[in-house]
N, C-alpha and C positions, 0 to 999 in steps of 0.2 A: 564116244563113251556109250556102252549100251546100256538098253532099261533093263539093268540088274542092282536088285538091291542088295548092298554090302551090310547090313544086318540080319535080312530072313534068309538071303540069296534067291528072293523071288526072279523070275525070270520071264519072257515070253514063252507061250504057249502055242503050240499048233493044233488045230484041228479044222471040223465041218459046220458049218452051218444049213440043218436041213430043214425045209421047207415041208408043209405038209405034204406036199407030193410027190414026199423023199428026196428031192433036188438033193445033192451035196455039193457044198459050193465052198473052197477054201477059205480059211482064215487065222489069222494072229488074234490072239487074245494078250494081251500087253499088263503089266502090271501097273499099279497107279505110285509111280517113280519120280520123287520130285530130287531134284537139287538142292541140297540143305545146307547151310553153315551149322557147325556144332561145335560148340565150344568145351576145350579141356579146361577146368580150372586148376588141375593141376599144373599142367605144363605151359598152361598163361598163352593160349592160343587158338585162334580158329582153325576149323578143318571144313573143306567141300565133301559131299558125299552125294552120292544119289540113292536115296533112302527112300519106302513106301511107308505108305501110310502104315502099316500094321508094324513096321521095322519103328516108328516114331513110337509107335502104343508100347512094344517091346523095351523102348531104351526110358519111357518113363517106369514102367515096372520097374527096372533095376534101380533107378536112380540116378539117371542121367548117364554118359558118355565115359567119365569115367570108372564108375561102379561096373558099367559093363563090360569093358575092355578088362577090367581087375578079376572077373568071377567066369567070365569062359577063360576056356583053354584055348592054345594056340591052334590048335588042330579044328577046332568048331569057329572059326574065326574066318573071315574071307580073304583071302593076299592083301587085298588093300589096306587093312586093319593091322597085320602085321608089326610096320615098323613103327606104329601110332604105340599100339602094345609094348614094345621094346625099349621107346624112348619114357614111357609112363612109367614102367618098373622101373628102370634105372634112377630116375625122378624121385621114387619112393624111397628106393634104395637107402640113397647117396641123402634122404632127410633123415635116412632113420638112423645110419649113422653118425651124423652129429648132433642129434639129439641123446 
């Protein structure tokens, strides 16, 4: 699994590290990507993600895991989100019709 986060899509970074005597010396700058459990309450279950910390600050703005998946669009979403998205509409759907 790579350090990309599936809510900002942060990613690693390439660049130099130079030194005052102009040295340039390779390096990765890595995003701070943790492994999360996230809970749907809708759909009554956990999910693993590998989320950053600003992707964590982003999904309490909306209102947690569901609110978020419900208000982007599929296209501003990361593949992994996908069929989490699919199975939650459907979810909504299928209450709102027997209600």
């Amino acid at each position: 699994m790579s350090k990309c986060c599936v809510i900002t899509g942060k990613k690693a970074l390439r660049g130099n590290l130079v030194s005052h005597a102009n040295n340039k010396t390779n390096c990765f700058f890595l995003p701070n990507v943790r492994k999360i459990r996230l809970t749907s309450r809708i759909l009554g279950r956990t999910v693993t993600f590998m989320v950053s910390a600003r992707g964590l600050r982003t999904l309490d703005k909306y209102g947690g895991l569901d609110a978020y998946l419900q208000k982007r669009t599929k296209r501003r979403l990361h593949e992994e989100l996908h069929p989490l998205k699919r199975a939650l509409m459907k979810k909504i759907e299928s209450a709102a019709i027997v209600s």
